[in-house]
N, C-alpha and C positions, 0 to 999 in steps of 0.2 A: 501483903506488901507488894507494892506492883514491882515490876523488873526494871531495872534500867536497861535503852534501848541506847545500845553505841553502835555511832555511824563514823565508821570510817571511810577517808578516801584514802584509793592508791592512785598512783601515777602508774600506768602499763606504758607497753612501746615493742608495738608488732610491725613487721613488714610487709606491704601489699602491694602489689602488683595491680593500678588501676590506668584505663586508657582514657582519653579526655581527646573530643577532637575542636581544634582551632576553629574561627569562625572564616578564614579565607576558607579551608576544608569543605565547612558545610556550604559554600558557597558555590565550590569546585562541584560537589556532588550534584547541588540544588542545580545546575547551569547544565552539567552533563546527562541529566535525568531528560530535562524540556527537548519537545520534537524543535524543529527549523521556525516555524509558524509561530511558537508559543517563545521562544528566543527572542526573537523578534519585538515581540510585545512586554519580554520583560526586559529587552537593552531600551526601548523607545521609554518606558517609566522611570528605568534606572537615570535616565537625562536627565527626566522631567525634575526628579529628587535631586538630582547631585548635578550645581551647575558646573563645577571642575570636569563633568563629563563631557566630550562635543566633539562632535563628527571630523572624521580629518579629510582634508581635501583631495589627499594622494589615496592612490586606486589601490585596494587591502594586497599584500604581495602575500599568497598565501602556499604551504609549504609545500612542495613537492608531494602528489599520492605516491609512496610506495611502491604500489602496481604500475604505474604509470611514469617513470622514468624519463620519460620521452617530453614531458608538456613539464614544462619549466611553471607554467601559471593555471590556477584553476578556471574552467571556464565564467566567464560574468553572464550577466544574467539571460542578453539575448543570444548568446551560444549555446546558455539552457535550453532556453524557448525552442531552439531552431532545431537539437538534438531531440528534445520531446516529441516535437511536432511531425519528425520522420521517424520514429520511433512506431509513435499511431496510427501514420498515414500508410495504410498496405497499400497493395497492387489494385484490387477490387474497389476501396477506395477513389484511388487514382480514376480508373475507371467511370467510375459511375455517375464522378461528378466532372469528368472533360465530353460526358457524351450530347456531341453533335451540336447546335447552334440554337439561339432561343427563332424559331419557328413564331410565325404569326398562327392566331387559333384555325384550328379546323374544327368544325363542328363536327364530326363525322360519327362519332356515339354520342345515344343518350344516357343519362344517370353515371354518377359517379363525380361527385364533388370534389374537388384540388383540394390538397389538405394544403396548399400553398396557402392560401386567407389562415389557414387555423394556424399556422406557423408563426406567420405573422403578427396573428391578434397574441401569441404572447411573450412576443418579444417587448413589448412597451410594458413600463410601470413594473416589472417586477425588481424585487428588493432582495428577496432571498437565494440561499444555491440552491442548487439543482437539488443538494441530498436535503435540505430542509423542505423542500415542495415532497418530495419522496413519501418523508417520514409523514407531515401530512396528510397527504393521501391515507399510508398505514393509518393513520388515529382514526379515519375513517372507517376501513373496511374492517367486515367483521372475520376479526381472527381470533384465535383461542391463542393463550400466553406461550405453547412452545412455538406456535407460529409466529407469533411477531418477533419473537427471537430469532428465527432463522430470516426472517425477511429484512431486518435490522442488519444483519452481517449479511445478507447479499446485495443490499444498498450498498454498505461499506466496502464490499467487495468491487462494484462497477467501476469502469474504470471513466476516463475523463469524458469521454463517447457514449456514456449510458452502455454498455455494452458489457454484458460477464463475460471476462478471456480463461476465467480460472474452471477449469471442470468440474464437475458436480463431486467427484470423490476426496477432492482433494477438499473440496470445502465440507464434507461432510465427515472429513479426518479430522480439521482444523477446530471443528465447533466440538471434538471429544474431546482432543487433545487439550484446547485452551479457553474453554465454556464448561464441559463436563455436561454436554449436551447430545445422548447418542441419538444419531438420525439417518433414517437411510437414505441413500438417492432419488428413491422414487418419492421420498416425504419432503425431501430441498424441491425435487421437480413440481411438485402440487405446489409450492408457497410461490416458486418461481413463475407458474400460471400465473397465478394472483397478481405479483406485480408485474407484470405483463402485461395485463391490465389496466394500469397505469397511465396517466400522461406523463409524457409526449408517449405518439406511439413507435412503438419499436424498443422502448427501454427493454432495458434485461434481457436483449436477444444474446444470443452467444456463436452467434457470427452475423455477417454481413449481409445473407442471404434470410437468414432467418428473423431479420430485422426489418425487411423491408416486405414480406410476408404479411410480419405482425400488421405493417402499415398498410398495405392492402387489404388485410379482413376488413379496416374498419370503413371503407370505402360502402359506397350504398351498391347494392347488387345490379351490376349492370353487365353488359357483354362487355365493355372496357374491363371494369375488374376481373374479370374470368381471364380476359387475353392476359391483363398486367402477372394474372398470377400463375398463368400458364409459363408465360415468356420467365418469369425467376425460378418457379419450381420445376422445371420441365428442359428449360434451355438457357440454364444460366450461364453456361459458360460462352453460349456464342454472346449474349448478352453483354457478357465483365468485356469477352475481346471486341464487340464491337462487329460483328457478320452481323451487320445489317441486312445485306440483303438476302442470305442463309436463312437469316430470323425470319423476313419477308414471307420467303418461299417455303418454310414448315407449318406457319401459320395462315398461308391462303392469304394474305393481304393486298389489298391494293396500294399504289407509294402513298396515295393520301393517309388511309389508314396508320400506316407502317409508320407516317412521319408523326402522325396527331400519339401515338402509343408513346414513341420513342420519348416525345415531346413530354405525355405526362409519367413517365418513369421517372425521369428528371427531375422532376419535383417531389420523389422522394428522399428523406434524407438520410444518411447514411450515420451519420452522427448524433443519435436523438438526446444524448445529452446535453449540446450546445444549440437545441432548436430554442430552446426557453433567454435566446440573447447572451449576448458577447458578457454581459456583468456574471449573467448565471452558468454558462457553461466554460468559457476559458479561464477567466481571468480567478472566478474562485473554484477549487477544485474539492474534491471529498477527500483527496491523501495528498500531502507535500510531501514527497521521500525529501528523505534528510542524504540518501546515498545517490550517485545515480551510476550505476556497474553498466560498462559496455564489453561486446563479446566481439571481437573480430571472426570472420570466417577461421583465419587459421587456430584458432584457438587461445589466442592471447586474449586477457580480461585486464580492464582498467576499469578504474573509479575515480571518483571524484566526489566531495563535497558538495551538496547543493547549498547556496551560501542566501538563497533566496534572497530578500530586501537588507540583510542583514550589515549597518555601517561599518566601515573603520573608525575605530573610536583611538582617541589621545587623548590628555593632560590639557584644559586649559591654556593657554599659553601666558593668559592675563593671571591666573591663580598660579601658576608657577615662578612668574616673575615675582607676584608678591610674596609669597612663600619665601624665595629668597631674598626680597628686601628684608623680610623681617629680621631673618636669620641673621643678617650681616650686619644688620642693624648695631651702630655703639650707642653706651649709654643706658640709661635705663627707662624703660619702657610704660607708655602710662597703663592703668586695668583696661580700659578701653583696647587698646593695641594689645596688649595679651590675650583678648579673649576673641579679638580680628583674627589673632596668630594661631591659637587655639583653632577656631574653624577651618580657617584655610588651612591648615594642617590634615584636620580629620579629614575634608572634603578631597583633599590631593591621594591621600591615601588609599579611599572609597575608592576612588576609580583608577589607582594602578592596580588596587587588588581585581577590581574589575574587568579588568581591561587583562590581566596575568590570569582570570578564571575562564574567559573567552579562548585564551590561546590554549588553555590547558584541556578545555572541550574539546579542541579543534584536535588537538596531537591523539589524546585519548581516543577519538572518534575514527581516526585515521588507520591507528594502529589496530583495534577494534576490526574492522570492517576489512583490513588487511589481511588478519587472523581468518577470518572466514571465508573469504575467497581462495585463500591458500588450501584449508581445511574442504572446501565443498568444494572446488574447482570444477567437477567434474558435471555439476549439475548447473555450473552459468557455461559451461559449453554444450550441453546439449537440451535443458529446463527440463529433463525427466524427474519426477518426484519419486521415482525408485533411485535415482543416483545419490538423492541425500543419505552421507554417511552418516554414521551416531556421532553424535556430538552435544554437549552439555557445558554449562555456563563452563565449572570447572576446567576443561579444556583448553579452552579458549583464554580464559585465565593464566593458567601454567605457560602458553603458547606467548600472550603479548607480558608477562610479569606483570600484569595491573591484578587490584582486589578485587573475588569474587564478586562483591557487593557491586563496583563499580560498571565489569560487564555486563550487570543485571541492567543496573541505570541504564546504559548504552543501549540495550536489546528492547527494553521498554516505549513503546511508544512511538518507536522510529520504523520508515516504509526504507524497503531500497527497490529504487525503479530499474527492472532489468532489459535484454530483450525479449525475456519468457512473459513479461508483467511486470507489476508493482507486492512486493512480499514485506510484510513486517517481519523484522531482524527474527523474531520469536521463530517463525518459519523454518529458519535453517536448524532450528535445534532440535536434537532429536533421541531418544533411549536406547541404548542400543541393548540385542540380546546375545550372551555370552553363550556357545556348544562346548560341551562336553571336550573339543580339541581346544577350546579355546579362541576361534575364532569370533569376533564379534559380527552382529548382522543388526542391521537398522531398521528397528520394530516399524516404524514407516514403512519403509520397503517391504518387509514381511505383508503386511496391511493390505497393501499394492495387489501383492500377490497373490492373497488371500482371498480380496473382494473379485480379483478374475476369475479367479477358480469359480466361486460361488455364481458368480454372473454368467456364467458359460453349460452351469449342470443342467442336466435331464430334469424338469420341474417335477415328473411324473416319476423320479428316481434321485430325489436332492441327494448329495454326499454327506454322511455323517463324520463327527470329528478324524477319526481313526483313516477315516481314508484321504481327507485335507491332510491330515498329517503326513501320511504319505504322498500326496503328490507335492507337497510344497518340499518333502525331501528329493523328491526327482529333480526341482527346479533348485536346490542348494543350498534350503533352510531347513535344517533337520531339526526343531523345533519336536516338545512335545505335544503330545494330545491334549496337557490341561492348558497350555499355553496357547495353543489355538482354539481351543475355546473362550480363553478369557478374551483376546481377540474379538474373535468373533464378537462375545456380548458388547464390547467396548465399542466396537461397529453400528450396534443397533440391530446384529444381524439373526434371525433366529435360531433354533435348531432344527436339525432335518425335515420332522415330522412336521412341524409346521410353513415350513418351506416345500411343500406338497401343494401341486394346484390340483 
């Protein structure tokens, strides 16, 4: 006899604790997450969708920086342009391209080809930037996959000049830290050969001297090329000040000579990133910072927003008005006219939330970026990478009251242009290691410290842990033995025995 199967229902009733986030929310987030560039591209869509969106004619009043107290308004764009542009222009610079007057030809040596023609021939027709010609190239040469890893981030590294400002140890922290890619100096300086390599020449020099080297090797072998690379390796600096006739008389020349040398130094360029044309080296660049932090001598830091092309946006004026005709509207309304009411409605709304998630960026990004200039102070006055203290999202969090998540967004994706260079937010942050007193020490710094030591030993006597460990306690970091090892491996760096020549 089969059983009978009873099914009951009950009714329960528990309480839960669930979070649910808004669609303006995810909108705040989605907006605060995108660099300047990719803003930009997603307020010009947002028009395109929503026509209640549209540029306002009055000039953005945007909100006082924090640090910056003094500047009632943020700079526009060509205050940008002009702030960059002396930023990158050094003294050497200056120099090299005010020297002397264009001279008619002396023929006075032979061999040695103007790269002036080559300069020229590719300045027409090109389409792409500078860092897409780059990467190019890379697909070309033959590299093994951690190499084109590392030559990918020191593309990304160059600044708007073609030119690496950032040291080899610092990039070869950055690619452990936020790649999980350990590499030594001497393995970033072989890839750095490589794109060296490269056109234009001179890319990836990491000064001004060493760029205009690189452009001299590839000249054809002639006594002009031996003099040009005498005169930069040998007497650059009568050269940057311009002792011409010093330069004359160490070199033996006659003024003919001396005038036709001066004349083709000239026609090197000092800037090999903007030799490929105005489309390819200014106007599009490899990094927008979204920040741009200035340092006065005295020590005072301000910032500011870079607002790049980015509109001041309003409300319709024509959908606002209808909006309130509706509304006021007596009588009763046909389906036609409620479902005109219906959009115009949603559309009004799209872009005040719009328009409310733009300012919300703008405060958060503000306050954000305030946080860490307050926090690292000490490293936008002087760019040393030992002065970054520890610091972690959390910090900075409890510091401005916004949500973890939200300083992540912030730190993602975004450069800030300083006078050290150009650093993504990621940059400033850093782990710090807790001693035995209590004090904390910023495992960067430790790093620093570490990698001189190492770089300084007796190759025929390398230091082993025990003794790094004591000298990094003479220097202030009383760290243990296993932690400067792990260090160490973290580096890329080996152990003693192997660090034997």
């Amino acid at each position: 006899m089969a059983q009978e199967q009873i099914q009951e229902q009950r009714l329960s009733q528990q309480q839960r604790l669930s979070q649910s986030i808004t669609q303006q929310q995810l909108l705040q987030a989605q907006l605060t997450e995108l660099p300047i560039t990719q803003l930009v591209e997603r307020v010009n869509a947002e028009m395109d969708d929503n026509p209640a969106l549209e540029v306002s004619d009055i000039e953005p009043d945007y909100p006082d920086s924090p640090e910056n107290p003094e500047n009632s308004d943020s700079p526009d764009n060509s205050d940008a342009d002009d702030y960059e542009q002396e930023e990158r222009q050094s003294a050497l610079d200056a120099a090299l391209e005010s020297l002397g007057r264009d001279d008619e030809d002396l023929p006075v040596f032979q061999g040695g080809q103007s790269s002036q023609e080559d300069r020229e021939a590719q300045v027409y027709g090109q389409s792409e930037s500078f860092f897409d010609q780059l990467k190019e190239q890379m697909s070309m040469a033959s590299l093994t996959d951690r190499e084109r890893d590392i030559m990918e981030y020191l593309i990304g590294s160059l600044d708007d000049d073609g030119l690496l400002r950032k040291p080899l140890h610092s990039i070869s922290d950055e690619l452990a830290i936020y790649h999980g890619i350990d590499v030594t100096e001497q393995q970033i300086e072989q890839v750095l050969k490589m794109l060296q390599e490269f056109d234009p020449a001179g890319v990836g020099a990491r000064s001004l001297q060493e760029c205009l080297l690189l452009q001299i090797e590839r000249r054809e072998p002639s006594r002009l090329r031996d003099l040009m690379q005498q005169t930069v390796s040998s007497y650059f600096e009568l050269f940057t000040r311009k002792h011409w006739d010093r330069l004359q008389q160490v070199l033996q020349l006659s003024d003919v000579q001396a005038a036709f040398l001066i004349k083709e130094l000239r026609k090197l360029n000092p800037k090999p990133g903007t030799a490929m044309g105005e489309v390819v080296g200014r106007s599009i660049q490899q990094i927008t910072p979204d920040f741009i932090v200035d340092t006065q001598d005295d020590g005072t830091v301000t910032f500011s927003l870079n607002t790049g092309d980015l509109p001041e946006l309003h409300v319709s004026q024509s959908f606002a008005d209808m909006l309130s005709d509706y509304q006021n509207s007596k009588g009763q309304l046909s389906t036609q006219m409620k479902e005109a009411l219906i959009y115009t409605r949603k559309k009004v709304e799209e872009a005040q939330n719009f328009i409310e998630a733009i300012k919300t960026r703008r405060r958060t990004l503000t306050l954000t970026m305030k946080a860490i200039i307050q926090w690292q102070h000490r490293f936008f006055e002087d760019g040393d990478e030992a002065s970054l203290r520890p610091m972690i999202l959390k910090d900075i969090a409890e510091k401005t009251g916004l949500d973890l998540s939200t300083i992540s967004r912030v730190s993602n994706s975004k450069y800030a242009q300083t006078r050290w260079g150009t650093f993504p937010l990621r940059y400033f942050f850093n782990d710090g290691y807790r001693t035995a007193e209590g004090e904390e020490l910023s495992t960067r710094q430790i790093k620093v410290v570490l990698r001189e030591l190492i770089d300084a030993e007796d190759r025929q006597k390398p230091l082993s842990d025990d003794q790094l460990r004591e000298m990094l306690a003479g220097r202030g970091f009383p760290i243990a033995r296993r932690t400067v090892s792990k260090y160490r491996e973290q580096m890329g760096i080996p152990v003693a025995r192997l660090r034997r020549n």
